[in-house]
C-alpha positions in Angstrom: 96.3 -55.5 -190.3 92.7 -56.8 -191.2 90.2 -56.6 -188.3 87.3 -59.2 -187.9 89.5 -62.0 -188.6 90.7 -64.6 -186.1 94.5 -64.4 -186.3 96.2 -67.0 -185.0 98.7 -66.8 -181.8 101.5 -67.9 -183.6 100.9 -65.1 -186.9 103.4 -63.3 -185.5 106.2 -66.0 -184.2 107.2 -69.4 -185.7 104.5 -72.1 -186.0 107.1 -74.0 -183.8 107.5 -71.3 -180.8 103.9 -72.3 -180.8 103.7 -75.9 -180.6 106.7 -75.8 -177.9 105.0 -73.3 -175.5 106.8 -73.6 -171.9 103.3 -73.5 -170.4 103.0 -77.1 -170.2 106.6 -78.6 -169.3 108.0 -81.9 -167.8 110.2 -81.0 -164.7 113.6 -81.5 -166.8 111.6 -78.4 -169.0 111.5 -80.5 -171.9 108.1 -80.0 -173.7 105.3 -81.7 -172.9 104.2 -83.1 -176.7 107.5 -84.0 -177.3 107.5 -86.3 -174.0 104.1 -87.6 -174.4 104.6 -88.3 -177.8 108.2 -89.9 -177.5 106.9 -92.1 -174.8 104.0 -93.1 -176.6 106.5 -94.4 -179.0 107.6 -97.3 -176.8 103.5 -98.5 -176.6 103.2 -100.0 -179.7 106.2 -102.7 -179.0 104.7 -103.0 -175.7 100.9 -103.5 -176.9 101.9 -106.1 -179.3 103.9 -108.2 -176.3 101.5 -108.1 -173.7 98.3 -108.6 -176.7 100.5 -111.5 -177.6 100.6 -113.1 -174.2 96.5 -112.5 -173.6 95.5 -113.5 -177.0 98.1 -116.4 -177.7 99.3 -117.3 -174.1 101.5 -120.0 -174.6 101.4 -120.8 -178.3 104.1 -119.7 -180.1 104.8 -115.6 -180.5 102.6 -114.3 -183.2 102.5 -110.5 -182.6 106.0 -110.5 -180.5 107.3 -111.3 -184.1 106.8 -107.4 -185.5 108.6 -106.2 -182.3 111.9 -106.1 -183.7 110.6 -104.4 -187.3 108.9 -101.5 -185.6 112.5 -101.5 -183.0 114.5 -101.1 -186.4 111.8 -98.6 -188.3 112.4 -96.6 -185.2 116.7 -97.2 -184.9 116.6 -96.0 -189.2 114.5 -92.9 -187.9 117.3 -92.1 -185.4 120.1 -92.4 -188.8 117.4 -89.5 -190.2 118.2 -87.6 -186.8 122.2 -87.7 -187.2 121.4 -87.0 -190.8 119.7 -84.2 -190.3 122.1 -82.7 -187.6 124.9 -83.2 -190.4 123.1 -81.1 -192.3 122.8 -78.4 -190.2 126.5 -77.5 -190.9 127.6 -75.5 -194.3 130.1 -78.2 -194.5 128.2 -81.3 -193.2 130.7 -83.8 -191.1 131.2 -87.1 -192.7 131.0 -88.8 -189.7 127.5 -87.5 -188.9 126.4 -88.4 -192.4 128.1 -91.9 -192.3 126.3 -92.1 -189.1 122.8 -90.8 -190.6 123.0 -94.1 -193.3 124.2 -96.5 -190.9 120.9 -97.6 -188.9 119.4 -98.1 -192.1 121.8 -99.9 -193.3 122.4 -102.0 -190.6 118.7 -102.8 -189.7 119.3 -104.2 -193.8 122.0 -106.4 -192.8 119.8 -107.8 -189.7 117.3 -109.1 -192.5 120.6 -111.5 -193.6 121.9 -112.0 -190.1 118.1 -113.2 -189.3 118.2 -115.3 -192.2 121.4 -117.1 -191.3 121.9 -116.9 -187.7 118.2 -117.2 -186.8 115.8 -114.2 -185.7 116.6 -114.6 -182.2 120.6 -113.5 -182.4 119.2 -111.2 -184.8 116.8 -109.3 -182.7 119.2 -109.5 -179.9 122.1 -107.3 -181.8 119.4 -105.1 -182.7 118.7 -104.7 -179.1 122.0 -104.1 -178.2 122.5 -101.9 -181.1 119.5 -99.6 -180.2 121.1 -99.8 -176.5 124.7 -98.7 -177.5 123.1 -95.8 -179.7 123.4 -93.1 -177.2 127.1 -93.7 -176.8 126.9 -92.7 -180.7 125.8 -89.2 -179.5 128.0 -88.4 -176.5 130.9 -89.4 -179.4 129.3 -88.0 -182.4 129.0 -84.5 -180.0 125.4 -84.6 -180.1 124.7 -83.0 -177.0 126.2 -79.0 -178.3 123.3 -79.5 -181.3 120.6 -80.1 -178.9 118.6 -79.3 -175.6 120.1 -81.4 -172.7 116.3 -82.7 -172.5 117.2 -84.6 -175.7 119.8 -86.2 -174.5 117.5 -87.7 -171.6 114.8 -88.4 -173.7 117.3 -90.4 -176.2 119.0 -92.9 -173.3 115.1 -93.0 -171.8 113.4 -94.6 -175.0 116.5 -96.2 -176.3 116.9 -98.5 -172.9 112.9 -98.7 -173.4 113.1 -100.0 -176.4 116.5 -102.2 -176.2 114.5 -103.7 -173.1 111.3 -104.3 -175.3 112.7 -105.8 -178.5 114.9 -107.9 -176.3 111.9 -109.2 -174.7 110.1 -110.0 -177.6 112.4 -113.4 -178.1 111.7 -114.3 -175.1 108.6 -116.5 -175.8 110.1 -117.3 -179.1 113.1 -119.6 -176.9 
């Protein structure tokens, strides 16, 4: 080993034993970046509908409207999660990978379903859709991939986020 050189702590484990460090915990132990920065996922749909209110008041919703396309960027992220747990496996389920398209594809269909039904039934199955995710995991067997912190953190910013996106037509009724 060369001496007079900073090594860094994590030389000698994973980059990712690292970043996870059980120094800094929530009290269900789930790490504290992943909490802060999952969390801090549900400000930007929250930003835009109180800006909206103190900027606009009671015209009609200008920054409300991007609500539901940063609620379905995040509900195609989650198809990337079940993706990826797929292909953890030497013989990836087909469920899992159906599963891993299906937000995407979905979130696609909303474009139509805004265009003929009207963007408020539109962002309200999105909502609903986001809401009705978690179920996906407890019958997808999510839960034996991951920490049980994951599971929390899932149902947490999914009803966060149902709740927000469902919000966001409320100024627009």
């Amino acid at each position: 080993m060369l001496t007079g050189f900073a090594t860094p702590r994590y030389i000698f484990t994973s980059p990712a034993a690292h970043l996870t460090s059980t120094r800094m915990t929530t009290p269900a132990n789930m790490p504290f970046n992943v909490a802060a920065l999952g969390y801090a996922g549900l400000l930007p749909p929250a930003l835009l509908l109180i800006l909206d209110k103190l900027l606009f008041g009671n015209h009609p919703p200008i920054l409300s409207a991007f609500v539901p396309v940063y609620a379905a960027l995040v509900f195609s992220f989650l198809g990337g999660c079940w993706w990826t747990f797929a292909l953890r496996e030497d013989k990836p389920s087909t469920t899992l990978l159906v599963m891993g398209v299906l937000p995407t594809i979905l979130c696609f269909g909303l474009i139509w379903a805004a265009y003929v039904l009207g963007p408020v039934p539109a962002t309200l199955i999105l909502a609903s859709l986001i809401a009705l995710s978690p179920l996906a995991d407890a019958l997808l067997n999510i839960p034996s991939l991951v920490p049980q912190w994951w599971i929390r953190l899932r149902f947490h910013l999914s009803m966060g986020l149902a709740a927000l996106t469902a919000l966001s037509v409320y100024r627009a009724l």
